[in-house]
C-alpha positions in Angstrom: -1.4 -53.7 -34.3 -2.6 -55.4 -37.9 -3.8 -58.5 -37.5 -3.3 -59.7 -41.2 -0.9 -61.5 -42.3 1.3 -60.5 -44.9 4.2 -62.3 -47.2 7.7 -61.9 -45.5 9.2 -64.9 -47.8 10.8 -62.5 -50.3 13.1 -61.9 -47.8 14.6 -65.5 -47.8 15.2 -66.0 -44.7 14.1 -68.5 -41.5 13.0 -66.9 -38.4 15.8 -67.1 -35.5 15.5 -69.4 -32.7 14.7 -67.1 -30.4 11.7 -65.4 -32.7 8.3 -67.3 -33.2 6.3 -67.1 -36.5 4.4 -65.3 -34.7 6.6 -62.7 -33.7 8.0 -62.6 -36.9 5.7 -61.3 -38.5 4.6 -58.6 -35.7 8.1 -57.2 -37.0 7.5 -57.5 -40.5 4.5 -55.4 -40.3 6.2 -52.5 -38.1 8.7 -52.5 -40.8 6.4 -52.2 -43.4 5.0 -49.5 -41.9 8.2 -47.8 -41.7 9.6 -48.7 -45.0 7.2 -47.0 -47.6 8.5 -47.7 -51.0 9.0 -51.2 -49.8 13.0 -51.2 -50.8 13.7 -53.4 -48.0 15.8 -51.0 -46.0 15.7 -48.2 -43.8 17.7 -45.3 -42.6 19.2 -45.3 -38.9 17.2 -42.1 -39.0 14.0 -44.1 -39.1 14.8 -47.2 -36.7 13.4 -45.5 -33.4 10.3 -45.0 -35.2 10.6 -48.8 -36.7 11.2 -49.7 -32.6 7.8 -47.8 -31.6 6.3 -49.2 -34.6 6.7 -52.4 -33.3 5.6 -51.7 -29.5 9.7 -52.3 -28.9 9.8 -49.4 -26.8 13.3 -48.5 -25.9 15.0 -45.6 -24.7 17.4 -43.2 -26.6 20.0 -44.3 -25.7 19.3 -47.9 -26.3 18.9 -47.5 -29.5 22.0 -45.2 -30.8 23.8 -48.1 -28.5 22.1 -50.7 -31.0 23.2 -48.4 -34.1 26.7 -47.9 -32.8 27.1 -51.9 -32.2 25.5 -53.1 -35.9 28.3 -49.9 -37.1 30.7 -52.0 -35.7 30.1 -55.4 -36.8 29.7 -53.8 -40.5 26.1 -54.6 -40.6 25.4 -51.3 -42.2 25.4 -50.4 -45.7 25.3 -46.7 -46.6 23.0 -46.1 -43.3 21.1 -48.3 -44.1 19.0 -51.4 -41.6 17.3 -54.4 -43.5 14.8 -56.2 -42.2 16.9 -59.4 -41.7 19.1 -56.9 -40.0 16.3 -55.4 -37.7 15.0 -59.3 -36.8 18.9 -60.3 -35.6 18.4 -57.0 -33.4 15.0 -58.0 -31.8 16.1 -61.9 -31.5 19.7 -60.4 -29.9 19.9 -62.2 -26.5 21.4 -59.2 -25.1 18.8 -57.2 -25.7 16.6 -58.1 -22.9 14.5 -54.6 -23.2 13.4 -55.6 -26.4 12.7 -59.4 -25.9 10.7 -58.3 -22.6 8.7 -55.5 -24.2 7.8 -57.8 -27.2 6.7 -60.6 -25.1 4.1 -58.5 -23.4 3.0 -57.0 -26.3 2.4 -60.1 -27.8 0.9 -61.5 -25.0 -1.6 -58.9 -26.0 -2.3 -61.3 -29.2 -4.7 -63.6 -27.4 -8.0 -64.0 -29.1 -6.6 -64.5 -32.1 -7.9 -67.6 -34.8 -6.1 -68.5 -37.0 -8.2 -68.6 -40.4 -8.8 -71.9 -42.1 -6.8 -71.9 -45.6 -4.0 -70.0 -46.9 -3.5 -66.4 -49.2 -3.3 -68.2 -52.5 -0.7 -64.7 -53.4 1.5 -65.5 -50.6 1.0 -68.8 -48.7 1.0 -67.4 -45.6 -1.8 -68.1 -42.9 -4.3 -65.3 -41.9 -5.7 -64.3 -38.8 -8.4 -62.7 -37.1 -9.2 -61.1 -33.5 -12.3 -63.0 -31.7 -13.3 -59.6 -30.1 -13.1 -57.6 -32.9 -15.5 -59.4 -34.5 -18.0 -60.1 -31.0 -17.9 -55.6 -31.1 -18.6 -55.8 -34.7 -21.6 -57.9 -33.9 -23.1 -56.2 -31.2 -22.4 -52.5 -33.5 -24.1 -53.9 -36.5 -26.9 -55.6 -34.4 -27.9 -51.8 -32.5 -27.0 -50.0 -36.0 -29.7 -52.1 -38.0 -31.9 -53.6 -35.3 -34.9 -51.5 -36.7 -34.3 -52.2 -40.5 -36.8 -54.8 -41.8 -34.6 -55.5 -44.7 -31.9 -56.9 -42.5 -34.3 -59.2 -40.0 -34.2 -62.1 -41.9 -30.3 -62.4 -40.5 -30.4 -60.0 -37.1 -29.7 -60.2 -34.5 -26.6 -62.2 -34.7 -24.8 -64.3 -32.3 -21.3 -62.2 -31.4 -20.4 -65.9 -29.9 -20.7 -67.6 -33.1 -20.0 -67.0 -37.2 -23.1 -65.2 -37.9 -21.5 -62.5 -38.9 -19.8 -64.1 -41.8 -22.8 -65.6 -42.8 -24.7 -62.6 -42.3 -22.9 -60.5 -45.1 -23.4 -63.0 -47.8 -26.0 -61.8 -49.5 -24.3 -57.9 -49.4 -27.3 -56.3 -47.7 -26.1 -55.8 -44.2 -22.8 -54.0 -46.0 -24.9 -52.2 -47.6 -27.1 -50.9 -45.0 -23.2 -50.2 -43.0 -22.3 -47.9 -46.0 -25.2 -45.8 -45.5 -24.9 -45.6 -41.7 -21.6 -44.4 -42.2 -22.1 -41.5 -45.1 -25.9 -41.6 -45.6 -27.3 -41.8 -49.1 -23.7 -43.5 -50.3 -26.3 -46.4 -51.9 -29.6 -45.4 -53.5 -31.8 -47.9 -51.8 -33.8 -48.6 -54.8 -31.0 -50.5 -56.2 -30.3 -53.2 -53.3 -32.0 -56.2 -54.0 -33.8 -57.4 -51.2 -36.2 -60.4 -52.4 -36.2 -63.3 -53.6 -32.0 -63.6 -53.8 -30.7 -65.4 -56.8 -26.7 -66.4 -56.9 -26.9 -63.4 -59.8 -29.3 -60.7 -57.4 -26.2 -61.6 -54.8 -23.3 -61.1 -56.9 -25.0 -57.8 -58.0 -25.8 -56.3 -54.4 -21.7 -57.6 -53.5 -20.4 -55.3 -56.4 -22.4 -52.5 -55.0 -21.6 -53.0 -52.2 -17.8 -53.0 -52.6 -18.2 -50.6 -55.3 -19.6 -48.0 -53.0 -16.9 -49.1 -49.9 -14.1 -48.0 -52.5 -16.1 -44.8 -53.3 -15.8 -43.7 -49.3 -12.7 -44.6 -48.8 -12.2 -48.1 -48.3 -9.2 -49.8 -49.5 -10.9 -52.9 -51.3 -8.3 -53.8 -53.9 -7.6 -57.3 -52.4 -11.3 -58.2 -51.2 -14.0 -59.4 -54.1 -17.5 -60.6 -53.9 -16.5 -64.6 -53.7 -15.0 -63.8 -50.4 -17.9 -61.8 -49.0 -19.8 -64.8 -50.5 -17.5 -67.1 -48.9 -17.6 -65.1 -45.4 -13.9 -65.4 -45.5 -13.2 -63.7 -41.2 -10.3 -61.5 -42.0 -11.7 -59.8 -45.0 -14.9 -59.5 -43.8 -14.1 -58.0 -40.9 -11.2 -55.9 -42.6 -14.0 -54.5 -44.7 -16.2 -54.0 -41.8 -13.9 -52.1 -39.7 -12.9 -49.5 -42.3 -16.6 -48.9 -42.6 -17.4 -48.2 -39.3 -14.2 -46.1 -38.9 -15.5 -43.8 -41.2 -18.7 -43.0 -40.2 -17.6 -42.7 -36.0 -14.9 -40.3 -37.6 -17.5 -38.6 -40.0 -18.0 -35.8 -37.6 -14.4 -35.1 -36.0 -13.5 -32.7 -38.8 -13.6 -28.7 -37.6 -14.9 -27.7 -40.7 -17.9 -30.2 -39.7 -17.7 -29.5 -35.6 -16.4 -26.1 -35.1 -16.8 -26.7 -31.0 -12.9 -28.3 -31.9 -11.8 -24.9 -31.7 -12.3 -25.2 -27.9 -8.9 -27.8 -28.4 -6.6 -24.8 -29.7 -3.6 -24.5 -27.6 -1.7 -21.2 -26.8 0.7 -19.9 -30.1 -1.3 -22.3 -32.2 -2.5 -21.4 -35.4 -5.9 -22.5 -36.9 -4.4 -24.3 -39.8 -1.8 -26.3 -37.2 -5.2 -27.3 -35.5 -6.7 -28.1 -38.9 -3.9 -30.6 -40.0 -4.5 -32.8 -37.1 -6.0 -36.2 -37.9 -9.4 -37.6 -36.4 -7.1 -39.6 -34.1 -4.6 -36.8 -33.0 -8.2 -34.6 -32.6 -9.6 -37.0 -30.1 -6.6 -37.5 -28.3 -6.2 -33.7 -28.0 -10.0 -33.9 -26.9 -9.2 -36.8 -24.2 -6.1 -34.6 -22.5 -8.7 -31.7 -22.7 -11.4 -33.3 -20.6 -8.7 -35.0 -18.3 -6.9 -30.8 -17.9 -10.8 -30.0 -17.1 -10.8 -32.6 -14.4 -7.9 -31.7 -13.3 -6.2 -35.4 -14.2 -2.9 -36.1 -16.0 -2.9 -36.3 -19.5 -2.3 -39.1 -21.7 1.0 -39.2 -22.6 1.7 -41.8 -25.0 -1.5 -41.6 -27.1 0.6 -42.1 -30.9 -1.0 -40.6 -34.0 -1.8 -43.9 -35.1 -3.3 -45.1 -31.7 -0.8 -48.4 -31.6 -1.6 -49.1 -27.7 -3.6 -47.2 -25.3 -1.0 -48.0 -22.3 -2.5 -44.8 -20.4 -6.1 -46.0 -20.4 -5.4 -49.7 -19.3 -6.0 -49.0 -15.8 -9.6 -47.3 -16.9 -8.8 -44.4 -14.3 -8.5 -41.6 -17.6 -11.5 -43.1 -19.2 -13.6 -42.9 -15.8 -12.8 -39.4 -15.4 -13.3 -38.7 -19.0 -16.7 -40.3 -18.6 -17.1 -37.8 -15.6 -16.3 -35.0 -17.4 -18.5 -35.2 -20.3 -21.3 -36.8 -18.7 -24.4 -34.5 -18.8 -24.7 -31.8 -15.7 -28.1 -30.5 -16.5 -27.0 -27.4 -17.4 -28.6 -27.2 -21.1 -32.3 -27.1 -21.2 -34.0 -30.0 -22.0 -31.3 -32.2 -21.0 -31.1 -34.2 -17.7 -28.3 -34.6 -15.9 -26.7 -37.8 -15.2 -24.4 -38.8 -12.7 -21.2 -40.8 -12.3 -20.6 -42.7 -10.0 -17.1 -42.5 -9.4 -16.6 -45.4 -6.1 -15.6 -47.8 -8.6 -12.4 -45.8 -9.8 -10.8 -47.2 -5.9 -11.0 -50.6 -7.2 -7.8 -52.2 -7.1 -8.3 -55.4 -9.5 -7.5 -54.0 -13.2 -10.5 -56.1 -14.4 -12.9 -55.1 -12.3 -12.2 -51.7 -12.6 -12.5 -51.3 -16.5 -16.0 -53.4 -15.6 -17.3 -51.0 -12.9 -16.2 -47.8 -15.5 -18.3 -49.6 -18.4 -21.0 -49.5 -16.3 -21.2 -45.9 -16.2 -20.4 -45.9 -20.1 -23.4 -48.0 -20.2 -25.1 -45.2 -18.2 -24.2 -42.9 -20.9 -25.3 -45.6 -23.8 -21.8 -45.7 -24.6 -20.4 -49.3 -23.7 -20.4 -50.1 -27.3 -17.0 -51.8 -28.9 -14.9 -52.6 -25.6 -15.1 -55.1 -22.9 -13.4 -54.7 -19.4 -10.8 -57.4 -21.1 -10.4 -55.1 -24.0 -9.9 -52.3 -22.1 -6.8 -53.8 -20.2 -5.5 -55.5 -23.3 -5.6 -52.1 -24.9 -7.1 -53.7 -28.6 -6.1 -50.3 -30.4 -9.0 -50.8 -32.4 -11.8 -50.9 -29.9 -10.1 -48.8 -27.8 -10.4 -46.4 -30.4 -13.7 -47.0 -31.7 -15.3 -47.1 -27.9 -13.4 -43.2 -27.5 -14.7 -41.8 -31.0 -18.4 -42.9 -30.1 -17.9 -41.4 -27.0 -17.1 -37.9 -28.4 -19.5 -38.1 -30.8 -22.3 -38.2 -28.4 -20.7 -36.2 -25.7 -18.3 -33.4 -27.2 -18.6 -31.5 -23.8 -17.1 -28.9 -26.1 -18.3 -25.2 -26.6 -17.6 -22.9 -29.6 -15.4 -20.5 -27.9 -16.2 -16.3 -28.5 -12.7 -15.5 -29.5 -12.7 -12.9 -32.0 -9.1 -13.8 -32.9 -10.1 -16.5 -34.8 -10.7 -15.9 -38.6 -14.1 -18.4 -38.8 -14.0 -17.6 -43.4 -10.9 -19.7 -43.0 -12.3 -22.9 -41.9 -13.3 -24.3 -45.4 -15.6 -27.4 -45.6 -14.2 -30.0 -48.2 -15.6 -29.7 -51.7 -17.3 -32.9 -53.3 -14.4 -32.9 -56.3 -11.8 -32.7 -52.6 -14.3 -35.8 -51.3 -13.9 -37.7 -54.7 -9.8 -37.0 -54.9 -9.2 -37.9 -51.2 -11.6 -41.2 -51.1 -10.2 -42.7 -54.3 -6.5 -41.9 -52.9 -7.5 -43.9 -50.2 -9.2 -46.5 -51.9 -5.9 -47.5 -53.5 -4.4 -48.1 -50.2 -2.0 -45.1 -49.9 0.1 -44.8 -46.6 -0.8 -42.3 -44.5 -4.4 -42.5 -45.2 -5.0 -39.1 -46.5 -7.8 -37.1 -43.7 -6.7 -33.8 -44.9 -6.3 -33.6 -48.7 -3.7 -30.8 -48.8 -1.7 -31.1 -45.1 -1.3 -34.8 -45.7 0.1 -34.3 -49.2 2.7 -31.6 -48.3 5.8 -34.0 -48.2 4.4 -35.5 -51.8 5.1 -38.9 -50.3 1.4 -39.9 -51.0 1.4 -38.5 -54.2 4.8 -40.4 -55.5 2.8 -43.6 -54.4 0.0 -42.5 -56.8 2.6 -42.3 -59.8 3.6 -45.8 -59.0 -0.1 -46.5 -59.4 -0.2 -45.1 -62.7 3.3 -47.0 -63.5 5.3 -43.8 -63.8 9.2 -44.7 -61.3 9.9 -43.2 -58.5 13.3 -43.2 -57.6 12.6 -43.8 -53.6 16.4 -42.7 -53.2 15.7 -39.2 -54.1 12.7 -39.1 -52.0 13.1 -37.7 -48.2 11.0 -40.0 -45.5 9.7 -39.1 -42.1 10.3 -38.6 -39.2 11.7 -35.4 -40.5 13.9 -33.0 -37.9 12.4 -30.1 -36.5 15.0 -27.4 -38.1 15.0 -27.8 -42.1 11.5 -29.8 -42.1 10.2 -28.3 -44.5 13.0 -28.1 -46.6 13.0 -31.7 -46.9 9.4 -31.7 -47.7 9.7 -28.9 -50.5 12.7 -31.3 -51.9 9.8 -33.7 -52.3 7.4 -32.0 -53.7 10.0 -30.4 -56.1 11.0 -33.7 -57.3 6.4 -35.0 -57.3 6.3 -31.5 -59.8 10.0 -33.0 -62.2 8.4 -36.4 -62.3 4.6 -35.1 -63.5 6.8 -33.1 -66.1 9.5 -35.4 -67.5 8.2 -38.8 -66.1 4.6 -38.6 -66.7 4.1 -35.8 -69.5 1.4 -34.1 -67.1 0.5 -30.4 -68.1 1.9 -28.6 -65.3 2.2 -25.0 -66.3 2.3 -22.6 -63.3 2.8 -25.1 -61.1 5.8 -25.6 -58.7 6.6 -27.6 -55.6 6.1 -24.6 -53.6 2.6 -25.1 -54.3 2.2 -28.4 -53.3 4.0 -28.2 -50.1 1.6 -24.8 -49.4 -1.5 -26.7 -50.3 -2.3 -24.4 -53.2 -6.1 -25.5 -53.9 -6.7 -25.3 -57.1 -2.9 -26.5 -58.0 -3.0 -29.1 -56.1 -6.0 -30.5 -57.8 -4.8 -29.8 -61.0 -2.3 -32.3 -60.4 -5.1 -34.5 -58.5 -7.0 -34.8 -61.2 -4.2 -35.9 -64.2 -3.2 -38.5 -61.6 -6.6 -39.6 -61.5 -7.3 -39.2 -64.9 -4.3 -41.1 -65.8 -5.1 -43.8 -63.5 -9.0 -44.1 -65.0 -7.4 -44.1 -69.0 -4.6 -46.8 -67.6 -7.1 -48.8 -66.9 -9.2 -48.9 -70.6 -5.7 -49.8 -71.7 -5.1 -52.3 -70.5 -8.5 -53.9 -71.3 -8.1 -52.8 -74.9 -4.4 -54.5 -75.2 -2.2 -51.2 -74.7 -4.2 -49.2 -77.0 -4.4 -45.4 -76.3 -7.3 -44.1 -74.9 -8.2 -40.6 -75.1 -12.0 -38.5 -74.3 -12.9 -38.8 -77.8 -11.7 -42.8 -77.7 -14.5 -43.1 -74.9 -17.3 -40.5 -76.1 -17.3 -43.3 -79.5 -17.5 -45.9 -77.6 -20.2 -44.8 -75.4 -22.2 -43.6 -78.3 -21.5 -46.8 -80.1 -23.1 -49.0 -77.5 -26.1 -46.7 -77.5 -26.7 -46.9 -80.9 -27.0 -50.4 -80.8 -29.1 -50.5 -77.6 -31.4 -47.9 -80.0 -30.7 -45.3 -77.6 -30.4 -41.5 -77.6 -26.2 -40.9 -77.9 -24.0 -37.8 -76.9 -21.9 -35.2 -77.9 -19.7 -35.1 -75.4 -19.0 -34.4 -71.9 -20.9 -31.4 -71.7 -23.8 -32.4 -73.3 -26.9 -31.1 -71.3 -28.6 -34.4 -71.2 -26.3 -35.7 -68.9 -28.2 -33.5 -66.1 -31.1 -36.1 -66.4 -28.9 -38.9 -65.8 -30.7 -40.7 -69.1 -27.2 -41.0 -71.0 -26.0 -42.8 -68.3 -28.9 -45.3 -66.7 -29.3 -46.0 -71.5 -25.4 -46.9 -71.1 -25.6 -49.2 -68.1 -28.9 -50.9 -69.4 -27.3 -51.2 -72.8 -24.3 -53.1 -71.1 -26.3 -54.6 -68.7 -30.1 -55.3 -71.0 -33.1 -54.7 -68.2 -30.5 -53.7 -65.4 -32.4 -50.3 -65.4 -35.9 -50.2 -63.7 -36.9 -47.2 -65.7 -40.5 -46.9 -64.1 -38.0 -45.6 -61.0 -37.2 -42.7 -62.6 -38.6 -39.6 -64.6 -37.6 -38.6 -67.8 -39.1 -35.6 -69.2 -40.0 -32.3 -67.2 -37.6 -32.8 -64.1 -37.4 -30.8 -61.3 -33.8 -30.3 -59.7 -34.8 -32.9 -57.0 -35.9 -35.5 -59.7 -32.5 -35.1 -61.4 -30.6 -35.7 -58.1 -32.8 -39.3 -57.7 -31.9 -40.1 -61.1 -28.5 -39.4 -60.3 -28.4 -41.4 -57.0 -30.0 -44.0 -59.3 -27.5 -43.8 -61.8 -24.8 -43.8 -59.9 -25.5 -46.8 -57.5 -26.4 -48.8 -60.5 -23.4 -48.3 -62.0 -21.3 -50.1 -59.2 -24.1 -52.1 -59.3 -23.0 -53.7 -62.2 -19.4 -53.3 -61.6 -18.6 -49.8 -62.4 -16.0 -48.6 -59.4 -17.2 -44.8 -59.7 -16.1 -42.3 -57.8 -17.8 -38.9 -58.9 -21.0 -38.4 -57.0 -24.9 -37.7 -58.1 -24.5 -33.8 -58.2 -21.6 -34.3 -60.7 -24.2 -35.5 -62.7 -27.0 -33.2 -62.4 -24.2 -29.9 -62.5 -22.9 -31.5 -65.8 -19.3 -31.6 -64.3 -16.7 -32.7 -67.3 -14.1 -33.9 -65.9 -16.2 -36.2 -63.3 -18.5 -37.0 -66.0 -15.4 -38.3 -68.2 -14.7 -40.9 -65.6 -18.2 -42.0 -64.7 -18.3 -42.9 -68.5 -15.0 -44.5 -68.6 -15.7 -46.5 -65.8 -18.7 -48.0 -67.4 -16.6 -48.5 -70.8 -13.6 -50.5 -68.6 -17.0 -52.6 -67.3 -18.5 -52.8 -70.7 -15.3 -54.0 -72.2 -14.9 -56.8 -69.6 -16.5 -59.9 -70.5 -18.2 -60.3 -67.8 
């Protein structure tokens, strides 16, 4: 369950008697979750879902009961539950289901402090969990224990605020970055001596620069806050970090042992669509069918409570089964001991099952309290680090199985699907074609680019088994009508059939003018509402050259590019003796001296305050269209007056 706060006072409304702030807000963020163009209603389609959301549990029944009293009493409005609505529901004193199975879960809640000060935005109070931040610790302190550049702040204290010290100069979130997707920051362009308020502010931009360019969603986080070690957005930040490198791996096209999880009448591409967090619960139920165990049942997509795993008996037989048998060479075996799976105190048991965790070097993230609470989040984090160095999976020798279908992502896929995310777009995308199928995603990104929706036309999950995809092809229909009319896109070819099949190079041709559009919004509105086009930014770019009495372009094509030069004279001439130009080589480069020039180039331009996306080999291949908005990011930083 989130722990931040958000603003629920648009709604107007006091909390009931019977509902705390508190648990208030627990509701307002399942409904948010639920609600996805933030109307402020939804369908009596969706309120089962909105019940599980908020860990309200509730049979079947229970609920069409609910629906048929609110029918009734004339609550509802064209099928439709407000959140007001949904609170008077939760707070009604004759529903004792839902008053009991909210108490426990917030029970859950303890270990929670409050954070001193309120959001400016929305004058609410924010929080932050006490053991999130103590795993943190401990995974940051075994991640960079050996990095000299981070001694000078490790090891911290997981009982105290080091942490939110720590980060205040931006190196330790730098160094994260890099554990998570290696070579994300060109080292060369962390400043790691003699810090200045100026040196800081610098390695925070690149830092959060290069967090956005994975994936992060940073919109609301900026380097005073990092500064400031402000708890919940540090370890918001943080989190999403280390989320992305423990899931790095659990991708098939990356780990094709995840074949081993195909059920029987499954296709490939069904496997495929699954999400890191759906693939390690399949992985979970297949150690626990190996060792003969029940499966976990109520494992949700989005991991909301590990309820199976709170008495630690699945995770010490998962443990069991993975554990090494000495039956690959070179590798010892190492037992479990299994006695302390008898033990009849919940808390002791979790303890005695870390200890053989430990055994494995995998007690990282949970303690035996987290493990009964069921913190999703540790939970989840303690399960992907145990997969990750303990698949126990084997490559199956099925001839069935067409292997030149699994495709690895493309780096244009990489840049498309982390810059979705980095805007904050719900679902998170894992799978840039199977998560865009219904098109919800992508009418999110033409609100980004302040092209209307109309959310009425637009069909929402959960969708029903017969005619799913009909409602989904409605969708993406309707994304194709709106690039057309709404948005003036060039869409030739290209239908909702497309998106909804995941047509490649469709689908990206509709990535990109999103993304383009997004980029050119942008110089917009820095230059007062006035249009921006390639040629608008190729002039300026060679404008600021000039005057910095540097070598300009002709375009986006131009070969120079491939040195990265054009681009480390840009940043230098908006930034004067940014650029440490004895780092680099200029004349007679071999295809690895371009790429360091590129990683160079790159990591200085979110350096100064550039949020790029493309990556170094866009560079050095001369790519266009990445190239375009490597330059225009640098023009929307040159044209701030910073």
């Amino acid at each position: 369950m989130k722990l931040y706060i958000t603003d629920f006072r648009s709604h107007n409304m006091a909390a009931p008697a019977q509902i705390s702030q508190d648990e208030l807000q627990e509701l307002k963020e399942a409904f948010d979750t639920i609600d996805l163009d933030s109307n402020g209603h939804i369908s009596t389609d969706e309120l089962n879902e909105l019940f599980k959301a908020a860990n309200l549990s509730l049979p079947g029944y229970k609920v069409r009961e609910i629906i048929q009293n609110l029918m009734k009493a004339g609550d509802l409005h064209d099928g439709k539950v407000t959140f007001d609505e949904f609170v008077n529901v939760s707070s009604d004193v004759n529903s004792t289901e839902v008053a009991k199975t909210f108490k426990k879960a917030i029970n859950k809640k303890e270990g929670i402090y409050a954070v001193a000060g309120r959001s400016e935005q929305s004058g609410t109070q924010h929080s932050y969990s006490e053991e999130e931040k103590v795993a943190f610790v401990n995974w940051v302190n075994k991640a960079l224990e050996k990095d000299p550049d981070c001694q000078h702040v490790l090891p911290m204290d997981p009982t105290t605020d080091d942490l939110f010290t720590a980060v205040g100069d931006g190196i330790v979130l730098c160094k994260m970055i890099n554990q998570s997707v290696p070579d994300t920051i060109d080292e060369r362009t962390i400043n790691k001596k003699k810090l200045t308020p100026f040196t800081i502010q610098e390695n925070l931009n690149l830092a959060l620069n290069s967090a956005s360019a994975i994936g992060c969603h940073v919109v609301n986080i900026g380097a005073e806050d990092l500064k400031e070690g402000r708890q919940h957005l540090v370890l918001g930040l943080l989190w999403q970090v280390i989320k992305i490198g423990l899931f790095a791996d659990i991708e098939i096209s990356r780990n094709e042992a995840l074949i081993a999880l195909l059920r029987d009448g499954e296709s490939l591409e069904d496997l495929m669509k699954l999400s890191p967090e759906e693939l390690l619960l399949r992985w979970a139920n297949y150690q626990l069918e190996e060792a003969g165990c029940p499966k976990i049942n109520n494992f949700s997509s989005d991991i909301k409570l590990f309820s199976d795993l709170l008495d630690s008996k699945a995770y010490y037989n998962i443990l069991n089964q993975v554990a090494p048998k000495g039956d690959e060479e070179g590798i010892p075996p190492i037992a479990i001991d299994m006695s302390g799976i008898r033990e009849k105190e919940d808390i002791k048991r979790a303890e005695c099952m870390l200890e053989q965790a430990d055994r494995l070097g995998c007690r990282q993230f949970v303690t035996a309290t987290d493990v009964i609470r069921g913190n999703p989040k540790l939970n989840l984090a303690f399960i992907a680090n145990l997969f990750n160095k303990y698949p126990a999976l084997k490559k199956p020798e099925n001839q069935d199985i067409d292997w030149s279908s699994i495709e690895g992502e493309t780096r244009e896929e990489r840049t498309f699907r982390n810059w979705m995310n980095s805007l904050g777009v719900n679902p998170r995308v894992n799978h840039l074609y199977a998560d865009l199928d219904d098109a919800l995603v992508i009418f999110q990104l033409y609100e980004k680019i302040k092209v209307p929706v109309d959310w009425d036309r637009v069909n929402k999950p959960p969708y029903s088994k017969l005619g799913s995809n009909m409602k989904k092809l409605e969708n993406c229909n309707y994304a194709v009508e709106l690039g057309k009319k709404e948005a003036k896109f060039s869409l030739v070819g290209i239908a909702g059939q497309d998106l909804n099949e995941g047509n490649r190079k469709l689908t990206q041709a509709l990535l990109w003018q999103l993304m383009r559009r997004y980029t050119l919004n942008i110089l917009e509105e820095l230059g007062d509402g006035q249009k921006v086009n390639d040629d608008t930014i190729v002039i300026w770019v060679n404008e600021k050259l000039t005057e910095a009495s540097k070598a300009t372009i002709s375009g986006f094509k131009d070969g120079s590019i491939a040195t990265s030069m054009p681009v480390l004279d840009l940043i230098d001439a908006i930034q004067p003796g940014s650029i440490r130009y004895d780092l680099i080589k200029v004349e007679d480069l071999t295809e690895e001296e371009k790429l360091n020039n590129a990683k160079y180039a790159i990591s200085m331009a979110r350096k100064i305050g550039a949020r790029v996306y493309a990556l170094p080999e866009d560079l050095v291949e001369v790519k266009p269209k990445m190239v375009m908005t490597v330059f225009a990011c640098l023009m929307a930083r040159g044209m701030k007056r910073v």
